[in-house]
C-alpha positions as protocol buffer text, in pm:
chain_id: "A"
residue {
  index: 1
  type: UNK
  ca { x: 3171 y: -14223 z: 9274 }
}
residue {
  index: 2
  type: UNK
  ca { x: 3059 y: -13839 z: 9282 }
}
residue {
  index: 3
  type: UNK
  ca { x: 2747 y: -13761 z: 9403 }
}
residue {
  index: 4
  type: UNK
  ca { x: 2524 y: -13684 z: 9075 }
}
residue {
  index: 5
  type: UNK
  ca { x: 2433 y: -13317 z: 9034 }
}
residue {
  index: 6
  type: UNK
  ca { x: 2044 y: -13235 z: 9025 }
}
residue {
  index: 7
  type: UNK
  ca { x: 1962 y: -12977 z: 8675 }
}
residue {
  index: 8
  type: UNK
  ca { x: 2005 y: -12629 z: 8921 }
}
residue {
  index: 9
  type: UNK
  ca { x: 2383 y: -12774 z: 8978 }
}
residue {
  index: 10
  type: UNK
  ca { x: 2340 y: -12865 z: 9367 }
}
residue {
  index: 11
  type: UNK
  ca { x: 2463 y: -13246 z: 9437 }
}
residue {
  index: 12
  type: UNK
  ca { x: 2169 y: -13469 z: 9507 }
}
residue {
  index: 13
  type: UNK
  ca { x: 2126 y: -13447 z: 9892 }
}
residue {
  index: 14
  type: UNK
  ca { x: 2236 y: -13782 z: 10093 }
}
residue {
  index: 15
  type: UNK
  ca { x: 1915 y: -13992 z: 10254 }
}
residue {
  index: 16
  type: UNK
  ca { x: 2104 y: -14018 z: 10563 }
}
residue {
  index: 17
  type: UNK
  ca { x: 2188 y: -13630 z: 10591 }
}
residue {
  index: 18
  type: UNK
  ca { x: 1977 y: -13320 z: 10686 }
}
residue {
  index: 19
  type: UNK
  ca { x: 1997 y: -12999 z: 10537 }
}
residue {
  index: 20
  type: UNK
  ca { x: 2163 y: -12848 z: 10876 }
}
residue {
  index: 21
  type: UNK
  ca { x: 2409 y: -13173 z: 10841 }
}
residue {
  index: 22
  type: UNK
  ca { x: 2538 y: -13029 z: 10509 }
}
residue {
  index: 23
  type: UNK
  ca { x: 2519 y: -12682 z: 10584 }
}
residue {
  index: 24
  type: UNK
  ca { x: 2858 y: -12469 z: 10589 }
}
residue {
  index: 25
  type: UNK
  ca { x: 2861 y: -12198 z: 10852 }
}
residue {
  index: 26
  type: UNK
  ca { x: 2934 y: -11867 z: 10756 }
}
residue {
  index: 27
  type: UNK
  ca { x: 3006 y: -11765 z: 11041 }
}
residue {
  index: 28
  type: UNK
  ca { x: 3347 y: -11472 z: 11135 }
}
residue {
  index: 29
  type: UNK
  ca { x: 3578 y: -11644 z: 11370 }
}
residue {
  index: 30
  type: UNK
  ca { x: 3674 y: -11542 z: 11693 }
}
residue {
  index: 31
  type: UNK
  ca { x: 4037 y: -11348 z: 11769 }
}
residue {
  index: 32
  type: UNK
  ca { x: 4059 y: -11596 z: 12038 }
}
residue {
  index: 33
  type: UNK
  ca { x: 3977 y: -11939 z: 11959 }
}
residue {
  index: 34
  type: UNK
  ca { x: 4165 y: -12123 z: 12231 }
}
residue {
  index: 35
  type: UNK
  ca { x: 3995 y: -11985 z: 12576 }
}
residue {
  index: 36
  type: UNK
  ca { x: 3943 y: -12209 z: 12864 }
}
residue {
  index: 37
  type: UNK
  ca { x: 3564 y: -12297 z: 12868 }
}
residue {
  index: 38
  type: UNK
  ca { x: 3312 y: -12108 z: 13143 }
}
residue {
  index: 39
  type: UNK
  ca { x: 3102 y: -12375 z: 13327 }
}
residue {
  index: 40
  type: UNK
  ca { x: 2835 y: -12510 z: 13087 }
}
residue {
  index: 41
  type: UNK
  ca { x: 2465 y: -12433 z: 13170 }
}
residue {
  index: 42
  type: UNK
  ca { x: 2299 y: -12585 z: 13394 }
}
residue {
  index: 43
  type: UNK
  ca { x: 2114 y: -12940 z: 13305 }
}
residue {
  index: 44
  type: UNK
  ca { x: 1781 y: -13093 z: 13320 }
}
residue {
  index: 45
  type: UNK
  ca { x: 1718 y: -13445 z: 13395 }
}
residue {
  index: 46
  type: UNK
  ca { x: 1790 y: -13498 z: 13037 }
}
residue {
  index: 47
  type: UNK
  ca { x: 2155 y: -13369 z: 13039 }
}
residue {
  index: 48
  type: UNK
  ca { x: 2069 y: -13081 z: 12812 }
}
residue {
  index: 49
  type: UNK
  ca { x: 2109 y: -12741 z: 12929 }
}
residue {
  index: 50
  type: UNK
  ca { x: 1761 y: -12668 z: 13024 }
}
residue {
  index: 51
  type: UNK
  ca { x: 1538 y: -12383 z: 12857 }
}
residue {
  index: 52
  type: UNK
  ca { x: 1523 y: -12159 z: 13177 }
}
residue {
  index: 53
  type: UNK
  ca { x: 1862 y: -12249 z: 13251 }
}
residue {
  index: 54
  type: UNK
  ca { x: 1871 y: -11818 z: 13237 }
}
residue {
  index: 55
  type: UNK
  ca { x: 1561 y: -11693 z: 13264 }
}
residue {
  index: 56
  type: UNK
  ca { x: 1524 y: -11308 z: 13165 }
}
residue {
  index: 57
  type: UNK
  ca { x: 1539 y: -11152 z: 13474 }
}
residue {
  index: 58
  type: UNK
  ca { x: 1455 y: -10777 z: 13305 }
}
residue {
  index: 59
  type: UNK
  ca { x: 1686 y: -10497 z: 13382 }
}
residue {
  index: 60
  type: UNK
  ca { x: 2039 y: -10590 z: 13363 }
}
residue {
  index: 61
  type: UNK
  ca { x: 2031 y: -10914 z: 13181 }
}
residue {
  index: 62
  type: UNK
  ca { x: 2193 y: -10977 z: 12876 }
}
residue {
  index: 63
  type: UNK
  ca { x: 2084 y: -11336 z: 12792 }
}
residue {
  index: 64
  type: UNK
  ca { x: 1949 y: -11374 z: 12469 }
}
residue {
  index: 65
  type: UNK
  ca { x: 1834 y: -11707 z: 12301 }
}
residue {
  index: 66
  type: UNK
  ca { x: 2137 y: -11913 z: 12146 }
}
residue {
  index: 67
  type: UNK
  ca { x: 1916 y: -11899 z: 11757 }
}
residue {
  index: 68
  type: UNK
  ca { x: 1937 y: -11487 z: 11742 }
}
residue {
  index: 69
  type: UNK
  ca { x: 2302 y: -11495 z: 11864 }
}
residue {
  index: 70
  type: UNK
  ca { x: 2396 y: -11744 z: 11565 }
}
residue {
  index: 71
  type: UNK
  ca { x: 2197 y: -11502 z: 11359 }
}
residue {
  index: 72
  type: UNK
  ca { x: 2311 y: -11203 z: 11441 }
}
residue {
  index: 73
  type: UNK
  ca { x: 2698 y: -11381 z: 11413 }
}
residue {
  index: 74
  type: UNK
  ca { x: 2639 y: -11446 z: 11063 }
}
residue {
  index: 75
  type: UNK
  ca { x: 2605 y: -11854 z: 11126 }
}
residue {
  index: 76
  type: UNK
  ca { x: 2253 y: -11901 z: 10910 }
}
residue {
  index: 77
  type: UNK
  ca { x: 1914 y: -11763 z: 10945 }
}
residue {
  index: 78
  type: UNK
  ca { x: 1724 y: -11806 z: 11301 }
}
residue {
  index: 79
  type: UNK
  ca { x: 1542 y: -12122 z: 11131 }
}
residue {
  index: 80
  type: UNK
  ca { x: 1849 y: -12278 z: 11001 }
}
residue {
  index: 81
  type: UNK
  ca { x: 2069 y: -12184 z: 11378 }
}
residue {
  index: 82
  type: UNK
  ca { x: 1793 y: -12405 z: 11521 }
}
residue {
  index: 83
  type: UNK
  ca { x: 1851 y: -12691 z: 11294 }
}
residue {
  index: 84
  type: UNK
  ca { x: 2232 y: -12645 z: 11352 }
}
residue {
  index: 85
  type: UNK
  ca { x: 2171 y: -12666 z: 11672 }
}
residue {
  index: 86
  type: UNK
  ca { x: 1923 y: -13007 z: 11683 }
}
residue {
  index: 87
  type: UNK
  ca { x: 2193 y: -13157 z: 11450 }
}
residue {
  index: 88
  type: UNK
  ca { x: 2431 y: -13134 z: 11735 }
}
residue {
  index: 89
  type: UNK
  ca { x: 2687 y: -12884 z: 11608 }
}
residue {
  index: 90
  type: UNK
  ca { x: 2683 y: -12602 z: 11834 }
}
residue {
  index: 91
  type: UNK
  ca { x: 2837 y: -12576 z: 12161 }
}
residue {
  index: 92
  type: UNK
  ca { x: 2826 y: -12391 z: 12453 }
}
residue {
  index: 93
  type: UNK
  ca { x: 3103 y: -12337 z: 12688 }
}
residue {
  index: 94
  type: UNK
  ca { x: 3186 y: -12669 z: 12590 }
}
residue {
  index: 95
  type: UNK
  ca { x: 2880 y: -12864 z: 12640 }
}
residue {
  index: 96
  type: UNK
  ca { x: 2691 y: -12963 z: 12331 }
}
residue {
  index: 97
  type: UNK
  ca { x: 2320 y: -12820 z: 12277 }
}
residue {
  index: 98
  type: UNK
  ca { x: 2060 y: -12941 z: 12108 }
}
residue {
  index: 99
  type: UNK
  ca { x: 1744 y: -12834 z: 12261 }
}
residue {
  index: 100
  type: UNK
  ca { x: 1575 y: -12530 z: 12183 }
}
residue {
  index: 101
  type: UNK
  ca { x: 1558 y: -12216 z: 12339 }
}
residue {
  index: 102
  type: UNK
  ca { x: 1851 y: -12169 z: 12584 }
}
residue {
  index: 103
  type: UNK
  ca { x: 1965 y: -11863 z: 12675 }
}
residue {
  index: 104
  type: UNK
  ca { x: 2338 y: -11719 z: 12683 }
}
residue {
  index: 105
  type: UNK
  ca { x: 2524 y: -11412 z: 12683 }
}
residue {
  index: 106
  type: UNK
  ca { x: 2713 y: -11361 z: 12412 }
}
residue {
  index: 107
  type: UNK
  ca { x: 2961 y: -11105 z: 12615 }
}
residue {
  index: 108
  type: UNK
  ca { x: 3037 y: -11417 z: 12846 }
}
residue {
  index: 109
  type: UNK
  ca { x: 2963 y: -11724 z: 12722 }
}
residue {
  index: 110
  type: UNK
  ca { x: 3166 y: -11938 z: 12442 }
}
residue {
  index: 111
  type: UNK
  ca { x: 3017 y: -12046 z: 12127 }
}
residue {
  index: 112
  type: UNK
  ca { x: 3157 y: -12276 z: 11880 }
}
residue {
  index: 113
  type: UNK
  ca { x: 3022 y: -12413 z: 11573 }
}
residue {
  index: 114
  type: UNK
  ca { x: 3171 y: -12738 z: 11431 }
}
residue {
  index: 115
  type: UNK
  ca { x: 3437 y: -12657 z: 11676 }
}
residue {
  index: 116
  type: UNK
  ca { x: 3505 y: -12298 z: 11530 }
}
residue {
  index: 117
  type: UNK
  ca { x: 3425 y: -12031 z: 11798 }
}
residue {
  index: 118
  type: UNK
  ca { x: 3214 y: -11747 z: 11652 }
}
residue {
  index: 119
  type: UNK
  ca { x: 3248 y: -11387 z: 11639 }
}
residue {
  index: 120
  type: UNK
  ca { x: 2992 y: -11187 z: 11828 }
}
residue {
  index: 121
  type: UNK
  ca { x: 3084 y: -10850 z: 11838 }
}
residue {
  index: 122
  type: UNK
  ca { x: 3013 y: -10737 z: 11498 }
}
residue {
  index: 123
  type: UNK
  ca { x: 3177 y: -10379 z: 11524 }
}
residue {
  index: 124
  type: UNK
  ca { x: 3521 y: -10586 z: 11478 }
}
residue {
  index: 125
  type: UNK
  ca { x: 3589 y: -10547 z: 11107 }
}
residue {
  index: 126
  type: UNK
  ca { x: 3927 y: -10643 z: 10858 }
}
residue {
  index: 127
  type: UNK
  ca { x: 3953 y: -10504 z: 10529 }
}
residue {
  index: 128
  type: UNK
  ca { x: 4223 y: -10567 z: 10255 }
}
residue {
  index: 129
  type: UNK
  ca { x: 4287 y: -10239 z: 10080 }
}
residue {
  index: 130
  type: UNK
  ca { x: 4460 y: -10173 z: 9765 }
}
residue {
  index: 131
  type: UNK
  ca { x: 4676 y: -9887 z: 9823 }
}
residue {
  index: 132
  type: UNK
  ca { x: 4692 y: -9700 z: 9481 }
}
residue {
  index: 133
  type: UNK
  ca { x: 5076 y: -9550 z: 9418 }
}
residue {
  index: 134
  type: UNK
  ca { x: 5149 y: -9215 z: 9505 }
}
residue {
  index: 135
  type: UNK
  ca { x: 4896 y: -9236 z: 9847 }
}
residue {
  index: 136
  type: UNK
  ca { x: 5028 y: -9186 z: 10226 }
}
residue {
  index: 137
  type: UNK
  ca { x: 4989 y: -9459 z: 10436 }
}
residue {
  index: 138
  type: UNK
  ca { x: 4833 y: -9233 z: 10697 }
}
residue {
  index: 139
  type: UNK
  ca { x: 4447 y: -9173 z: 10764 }
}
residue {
  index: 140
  type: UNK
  ca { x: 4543 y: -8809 z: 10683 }
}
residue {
  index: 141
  type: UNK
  ca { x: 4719 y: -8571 z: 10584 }
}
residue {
  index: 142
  type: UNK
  ca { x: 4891 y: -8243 z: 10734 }
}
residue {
  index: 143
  type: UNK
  ca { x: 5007 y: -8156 z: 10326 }
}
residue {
  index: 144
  type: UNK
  ca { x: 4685 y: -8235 z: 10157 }
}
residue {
  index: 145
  type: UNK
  ca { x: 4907 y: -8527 z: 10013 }
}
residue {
  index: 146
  type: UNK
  ca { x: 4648 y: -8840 z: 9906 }
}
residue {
  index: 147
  type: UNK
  ca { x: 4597 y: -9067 z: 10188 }
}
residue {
  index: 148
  type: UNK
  ca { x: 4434 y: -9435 z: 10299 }
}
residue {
  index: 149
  type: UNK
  ca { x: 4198 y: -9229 z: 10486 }
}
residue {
  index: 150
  type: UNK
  ca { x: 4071 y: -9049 z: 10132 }
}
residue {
  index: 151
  type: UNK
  ca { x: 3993 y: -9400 z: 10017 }
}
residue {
  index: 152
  type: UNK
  ca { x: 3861 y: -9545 z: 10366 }
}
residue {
  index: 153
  type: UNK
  ca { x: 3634 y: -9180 z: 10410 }
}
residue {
  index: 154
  type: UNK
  ca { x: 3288 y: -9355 z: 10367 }
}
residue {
  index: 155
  type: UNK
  ca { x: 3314 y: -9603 z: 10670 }
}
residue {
  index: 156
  type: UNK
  ca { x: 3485 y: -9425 z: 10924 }
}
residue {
  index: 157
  type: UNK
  ca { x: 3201 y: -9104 z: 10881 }
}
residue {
  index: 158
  type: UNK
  ca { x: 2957 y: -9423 z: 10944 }
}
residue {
  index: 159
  type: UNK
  ca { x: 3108 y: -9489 z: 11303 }
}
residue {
  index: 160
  type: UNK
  ca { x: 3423 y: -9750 z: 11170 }
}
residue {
  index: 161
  type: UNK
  ca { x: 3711 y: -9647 z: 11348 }
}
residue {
  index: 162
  type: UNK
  ca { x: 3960 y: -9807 z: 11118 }
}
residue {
  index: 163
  type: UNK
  ca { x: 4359 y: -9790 z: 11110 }
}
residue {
  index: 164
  type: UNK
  ca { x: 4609 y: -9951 z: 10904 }
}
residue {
  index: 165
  type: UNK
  ca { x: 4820 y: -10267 z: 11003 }
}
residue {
  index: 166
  type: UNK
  ca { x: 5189 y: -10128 z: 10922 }
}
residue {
  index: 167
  type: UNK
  ca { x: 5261 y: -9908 z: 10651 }
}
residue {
  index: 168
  type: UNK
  ca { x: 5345 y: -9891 z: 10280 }
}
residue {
  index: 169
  type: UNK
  ca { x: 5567 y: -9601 z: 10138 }
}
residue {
  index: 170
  type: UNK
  ca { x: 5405 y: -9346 z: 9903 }
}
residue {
  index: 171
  type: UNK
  ca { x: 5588 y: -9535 z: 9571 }
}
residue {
  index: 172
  type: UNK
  ca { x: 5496 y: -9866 z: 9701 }
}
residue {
  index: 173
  type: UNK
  ca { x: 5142 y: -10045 z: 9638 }
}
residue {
  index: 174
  type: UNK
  ca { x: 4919 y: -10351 z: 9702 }
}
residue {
  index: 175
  type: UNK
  ca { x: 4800 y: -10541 z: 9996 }
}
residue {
  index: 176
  type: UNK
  ca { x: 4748 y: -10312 z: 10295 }
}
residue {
  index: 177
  type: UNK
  ca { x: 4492 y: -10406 z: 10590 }
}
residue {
  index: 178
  type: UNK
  ca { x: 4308 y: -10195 z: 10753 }
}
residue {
  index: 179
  type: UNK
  ca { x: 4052 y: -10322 z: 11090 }
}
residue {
  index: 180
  type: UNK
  ca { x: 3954 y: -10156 z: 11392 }
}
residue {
  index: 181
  type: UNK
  ca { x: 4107 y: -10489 z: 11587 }
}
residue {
  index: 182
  type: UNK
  ca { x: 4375 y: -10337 z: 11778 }
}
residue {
  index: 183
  type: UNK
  ca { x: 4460 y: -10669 z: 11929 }
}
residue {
  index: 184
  type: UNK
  ca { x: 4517 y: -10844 z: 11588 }
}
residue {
  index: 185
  type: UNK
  ca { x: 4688 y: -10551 z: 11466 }
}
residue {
  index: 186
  type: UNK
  ca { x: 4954 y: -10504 z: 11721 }
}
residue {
  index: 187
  type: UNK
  ca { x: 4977 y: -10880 z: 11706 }
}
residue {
  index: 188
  type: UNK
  ca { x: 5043 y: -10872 z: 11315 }
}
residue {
  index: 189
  type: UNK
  ca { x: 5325 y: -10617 z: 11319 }
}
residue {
  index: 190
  type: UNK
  ca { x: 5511 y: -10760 z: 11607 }
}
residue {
  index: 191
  type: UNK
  ca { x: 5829 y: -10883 z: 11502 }
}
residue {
  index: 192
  type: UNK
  ca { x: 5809 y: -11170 z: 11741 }
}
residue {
  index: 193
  type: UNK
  ca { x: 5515 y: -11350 z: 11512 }
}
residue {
  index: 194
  type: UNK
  ca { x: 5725 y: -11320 z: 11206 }
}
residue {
  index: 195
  type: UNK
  ca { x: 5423 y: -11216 z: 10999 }
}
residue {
  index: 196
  type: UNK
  ca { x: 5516 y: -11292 z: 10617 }
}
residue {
  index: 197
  type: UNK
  ca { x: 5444 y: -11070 z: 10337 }
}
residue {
  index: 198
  type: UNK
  ca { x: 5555 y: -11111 z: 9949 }
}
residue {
  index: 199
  type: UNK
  ca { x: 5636 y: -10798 z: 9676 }
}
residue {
  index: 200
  type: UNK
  ca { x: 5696 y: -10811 z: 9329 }
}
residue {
  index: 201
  type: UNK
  ca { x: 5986 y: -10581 z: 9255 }
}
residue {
  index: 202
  type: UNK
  ca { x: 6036 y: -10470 z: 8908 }
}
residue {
  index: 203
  type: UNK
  ca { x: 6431 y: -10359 z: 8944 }
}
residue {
  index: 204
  type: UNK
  ca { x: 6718 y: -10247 z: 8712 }
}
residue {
  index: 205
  type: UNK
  ca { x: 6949 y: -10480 z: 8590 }
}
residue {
  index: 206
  type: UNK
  ca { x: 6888 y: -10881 z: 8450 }
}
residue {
  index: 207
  type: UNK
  ca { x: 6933 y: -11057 z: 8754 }
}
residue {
  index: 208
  type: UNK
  ca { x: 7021 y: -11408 z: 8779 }
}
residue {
  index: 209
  type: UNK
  ca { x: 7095 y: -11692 z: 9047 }
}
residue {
  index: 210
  type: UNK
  ca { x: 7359 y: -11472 z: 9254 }
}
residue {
  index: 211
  type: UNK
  ca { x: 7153 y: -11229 z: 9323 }
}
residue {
  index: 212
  type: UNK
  ca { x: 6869 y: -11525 z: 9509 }
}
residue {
  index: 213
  type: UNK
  ca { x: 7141 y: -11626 z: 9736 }
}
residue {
  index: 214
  type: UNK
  ca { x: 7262 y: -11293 z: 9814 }
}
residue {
  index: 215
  type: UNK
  ca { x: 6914 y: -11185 z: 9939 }
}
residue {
  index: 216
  type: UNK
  ca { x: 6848 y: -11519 z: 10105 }
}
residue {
  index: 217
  type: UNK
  ca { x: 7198 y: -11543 z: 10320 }
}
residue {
  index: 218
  type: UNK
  ca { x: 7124 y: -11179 z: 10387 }
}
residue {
  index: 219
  type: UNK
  ca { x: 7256 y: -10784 z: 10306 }
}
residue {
  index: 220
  type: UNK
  ca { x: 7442 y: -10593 z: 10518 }
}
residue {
  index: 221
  type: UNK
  ca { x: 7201 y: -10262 z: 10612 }
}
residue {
  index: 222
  type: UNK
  ca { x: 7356 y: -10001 z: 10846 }
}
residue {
  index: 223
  type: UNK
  ca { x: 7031 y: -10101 z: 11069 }
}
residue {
  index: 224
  type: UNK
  ca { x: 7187 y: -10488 z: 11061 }
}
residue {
  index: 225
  type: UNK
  ca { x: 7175 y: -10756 z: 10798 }
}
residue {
  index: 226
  type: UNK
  ca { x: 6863 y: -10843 z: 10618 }
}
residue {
  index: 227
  type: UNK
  ca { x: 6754 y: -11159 z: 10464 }
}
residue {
  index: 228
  type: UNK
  ca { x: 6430 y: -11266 z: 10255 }
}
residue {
  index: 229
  type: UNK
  ca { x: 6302 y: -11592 z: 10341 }
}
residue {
  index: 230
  type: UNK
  ca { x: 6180 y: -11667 z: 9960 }
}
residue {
  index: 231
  type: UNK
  ca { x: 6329 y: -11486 z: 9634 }
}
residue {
  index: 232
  type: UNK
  ca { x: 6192 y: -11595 z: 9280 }
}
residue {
  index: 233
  type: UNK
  ca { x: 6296 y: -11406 z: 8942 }
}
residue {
  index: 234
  type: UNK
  ca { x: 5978 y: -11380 z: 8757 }
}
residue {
  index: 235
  type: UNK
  ca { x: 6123 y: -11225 z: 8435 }
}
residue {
  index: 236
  type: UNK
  ca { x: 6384 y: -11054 z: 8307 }
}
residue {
  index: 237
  type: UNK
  ca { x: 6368 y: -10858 z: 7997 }
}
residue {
  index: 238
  type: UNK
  ca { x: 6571 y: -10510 z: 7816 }
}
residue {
  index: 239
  type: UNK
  ca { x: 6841 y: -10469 z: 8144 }
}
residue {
  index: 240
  type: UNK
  ca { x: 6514 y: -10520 z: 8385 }
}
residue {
  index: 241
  type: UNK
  ca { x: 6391 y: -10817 z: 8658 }
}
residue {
  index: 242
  type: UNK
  ca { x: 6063 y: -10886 z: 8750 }
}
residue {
  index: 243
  type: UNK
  ca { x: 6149 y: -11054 z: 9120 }
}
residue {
  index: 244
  type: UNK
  ca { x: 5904 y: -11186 z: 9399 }
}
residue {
  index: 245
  type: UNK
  ca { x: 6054 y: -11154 z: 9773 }
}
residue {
  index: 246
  type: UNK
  ca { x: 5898 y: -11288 z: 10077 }
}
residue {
  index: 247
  type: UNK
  ca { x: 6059 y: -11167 z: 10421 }
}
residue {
  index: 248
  type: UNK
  ca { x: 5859 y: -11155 z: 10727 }
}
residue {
  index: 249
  type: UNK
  ca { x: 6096 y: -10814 z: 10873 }
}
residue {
  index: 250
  type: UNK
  ca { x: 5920 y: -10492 z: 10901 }
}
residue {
  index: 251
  type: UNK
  ca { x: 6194 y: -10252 z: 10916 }
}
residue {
  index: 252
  type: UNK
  ca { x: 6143 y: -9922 z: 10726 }
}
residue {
  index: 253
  type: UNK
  ca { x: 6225 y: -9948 z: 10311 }
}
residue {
  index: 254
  type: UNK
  ca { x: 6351 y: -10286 z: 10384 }
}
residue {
  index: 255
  type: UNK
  ca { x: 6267 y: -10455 z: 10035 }
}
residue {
  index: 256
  type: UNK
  ca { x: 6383 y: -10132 z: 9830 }
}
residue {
  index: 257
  type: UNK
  ca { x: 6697 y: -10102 z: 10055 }
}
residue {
  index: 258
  type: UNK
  ca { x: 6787 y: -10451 z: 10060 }
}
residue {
  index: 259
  type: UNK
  ca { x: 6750 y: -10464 z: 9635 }
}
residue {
  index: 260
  type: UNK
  ca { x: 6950 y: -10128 z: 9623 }
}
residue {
  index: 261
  type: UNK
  ca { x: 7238 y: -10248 z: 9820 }
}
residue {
  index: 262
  type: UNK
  ca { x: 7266 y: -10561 z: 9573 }
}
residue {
  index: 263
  type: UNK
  ca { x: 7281 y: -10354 z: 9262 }
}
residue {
  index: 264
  type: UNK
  ca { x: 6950 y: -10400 z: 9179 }
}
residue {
  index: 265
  type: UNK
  ca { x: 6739 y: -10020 z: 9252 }
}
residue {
  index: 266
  type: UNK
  ca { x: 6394 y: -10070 z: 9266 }
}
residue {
  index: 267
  type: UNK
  ca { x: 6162 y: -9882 z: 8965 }
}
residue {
  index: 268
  type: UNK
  ca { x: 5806 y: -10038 z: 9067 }
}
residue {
  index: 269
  type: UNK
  ca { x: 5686 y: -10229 z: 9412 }
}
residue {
  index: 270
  type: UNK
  ca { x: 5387 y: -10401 z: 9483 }
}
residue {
  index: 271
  type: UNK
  ca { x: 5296 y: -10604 z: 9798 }
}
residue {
  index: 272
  type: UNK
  ca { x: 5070 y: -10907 z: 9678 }
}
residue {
  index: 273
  type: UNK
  ca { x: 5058 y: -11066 z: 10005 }
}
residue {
  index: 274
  type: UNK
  ca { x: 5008 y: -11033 z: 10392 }
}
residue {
  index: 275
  type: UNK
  ca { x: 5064 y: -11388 z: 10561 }
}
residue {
  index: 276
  type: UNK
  ca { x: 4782 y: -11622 z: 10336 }
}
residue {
  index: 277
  type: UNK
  ca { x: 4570 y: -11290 z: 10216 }
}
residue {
  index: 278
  type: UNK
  ca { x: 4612 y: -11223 z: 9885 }
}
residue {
  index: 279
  type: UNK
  ca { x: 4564 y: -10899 z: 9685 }
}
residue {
  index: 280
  type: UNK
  ca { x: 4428 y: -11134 z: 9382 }
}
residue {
  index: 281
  type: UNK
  ca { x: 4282 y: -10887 z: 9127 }
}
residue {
  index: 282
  type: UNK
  ca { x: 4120 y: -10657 z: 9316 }
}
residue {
  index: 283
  type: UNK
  ca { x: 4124 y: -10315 z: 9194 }
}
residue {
  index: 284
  type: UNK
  ca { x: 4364 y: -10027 z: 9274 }
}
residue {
  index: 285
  type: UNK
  ca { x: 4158 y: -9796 z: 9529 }
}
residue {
  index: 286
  type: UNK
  ca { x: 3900 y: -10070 z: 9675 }
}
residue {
  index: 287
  type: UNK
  ca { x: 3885 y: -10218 z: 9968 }
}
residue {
  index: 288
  type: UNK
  ca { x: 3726 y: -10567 z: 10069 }
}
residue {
  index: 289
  type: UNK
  ca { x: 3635 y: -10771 z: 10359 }
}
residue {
  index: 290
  type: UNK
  ca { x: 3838 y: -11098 z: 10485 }
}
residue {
  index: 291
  type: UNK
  ca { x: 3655 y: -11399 z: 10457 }
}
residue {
  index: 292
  type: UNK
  ca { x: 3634 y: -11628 z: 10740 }
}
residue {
  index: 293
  type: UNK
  ca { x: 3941 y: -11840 z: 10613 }
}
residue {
  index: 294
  type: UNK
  ca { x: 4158 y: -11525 z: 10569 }
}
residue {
  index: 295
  type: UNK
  ca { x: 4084 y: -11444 z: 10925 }
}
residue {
  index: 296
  type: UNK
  ca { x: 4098 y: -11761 z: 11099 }
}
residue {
  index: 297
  type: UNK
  ca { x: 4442 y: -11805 z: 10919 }
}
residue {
  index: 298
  type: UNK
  ca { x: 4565 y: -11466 z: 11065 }
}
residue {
  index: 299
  type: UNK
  ca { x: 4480 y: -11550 z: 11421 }
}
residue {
  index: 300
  type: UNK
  ca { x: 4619 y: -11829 z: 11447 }
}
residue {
  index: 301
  type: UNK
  ca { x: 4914 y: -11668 z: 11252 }
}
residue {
  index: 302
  type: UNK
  ca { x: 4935 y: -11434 z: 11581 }
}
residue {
  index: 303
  type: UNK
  ca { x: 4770 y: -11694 z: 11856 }
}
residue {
  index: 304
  type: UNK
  ca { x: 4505 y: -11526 z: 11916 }
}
């Protein structure tokens, strides 16, 4: 039986659970979530780490108390990190804490919550962007030609210094992410993680079955052959195909070369997709941040 909702829509809260129990970090995941664990704090008689475990010794110290960090990580408000943390679901290098007031250094130590290590550094940022047709993929531009960095102005005057992961051509639009993570970026267009993104490819001619197996056992390029890992017709409609083509390749004007060589010349590309982030509806032009699933999925998607 469902838990009955109370008249503001929120599910009637279990005896047995605490707020803290049913609370849902939101915290940004680390790049790395599989480090080997520094040597928990030290202990008091108790087995907790104890509350002067690092005391603030003034100049040079960079311990803080374990609440703020959670804060300041985007985890839940100071009051709500110290109910996280009585409930049992923070860790620190590995050892559990649950008394107040310890004190770690968040360019050292590792912090997990429910088993999910946290982000600390908040300069690290990923955006999905919406490249508009007719822009560069560049963050400018020698001819005056619109660029990503006309659209992306705003953040890097405020101190972001952002980049693009890979590159669509000026006729192509969609999904294009931009970060100042040059560890996940490097990561995401090496050919070695097979990093999968998906067009939709409005082309001339009404395709049919032939033309999925063609793609998917591969097309002879002059740069070597070329296969798509997924190919779907969509439509077809007055002598023109609506297809959707996954490959995971990165090779210059793959998708429109690849359609071209089949007899099918590209008139429209989109890229919906970069690994499991989705372009969704969001708005030719505007740019938004990855959510905490989107990222965790793309680290893992490059083991970081």
């Amino acid at each position: 039986m469902n838990t009955p909702a109370r008249r503001d829509g929120t599910p009637e809260q279990d005896p047995g659970k605490t707020p803290a129990d049913l609370y849902v970090s939101n915290a940004r995941p680390a790049r790395r979530q599989h480090v080997p664990d520094r040597k928990p704090p030290e202990s008091g008689a108790s087995g907790q780490p104890s509350k002067g475990g690092k005391k603030d010794s003034g100049q040079g110290d960079k311990s803080v108390r374990l609440q703020k960090v959670l804060a300041a990580a985007g985890v839940a408000s100071r009051r709500m990190s110290e109910k996280l943390i009585e409930a049992g679901r923070v860790d620190v290098n590995g050892q559990t804490v649950t008394q107040q007031g310890i004190r770690v250094d968040p360019d050292q130590d590792v912090i997990r919550v429910d088993g999910t290590r946290v982000i600390v550094d908040e300069n690290l940022v990923t955006y999905a962007l919406n490249k508009p047709r007719g822009f560069q993929s560049t963050m400018s531009d020698d001819m005056g030609r619109p660029c990503i960095g006309d659209l992306v102005g705003e953040r890097v005057a405020a101190g972001q210094r952002l980049f693009h992961v890979g590159r669509l051509d000026a006729a192509t639009e969609g999904l294009l992410l931009v970060t100042n993570d040059g560890e996940l970026a490097n990561r995401l267009m090496h050919p070695r993680y097979e990093v999968s993104k998906t067009y939709l490819a409005t082309v001339l001619g009404e395709a049919d079955r032939r033309l999925i197996h063609q793609l998917k056992n591969g097309i002879d390029l002059d740069d070597g052959i070329a296969r798509a890992d997924y190919v779907q017709i969509i439509d077809v409609w007055q002598g023109k195909s609506l297809i959707k083509l996954e490959i995971h390749e990165g090779r210059k004007h793959i998708v429109r070369r690849m359609l071209k060589e089949a007899g099918f010349p590209v008139q429209a590309l989109v890229r919906t997709k970069v690994h499991t982030v989705q372009l969704g509806e969001q708005k030719p032009g505007t740019l938004r941040a990855l959510n905490r699933s989107e990222l965790t999925s793309l680290y893992n998607a490059v083991q970081l």
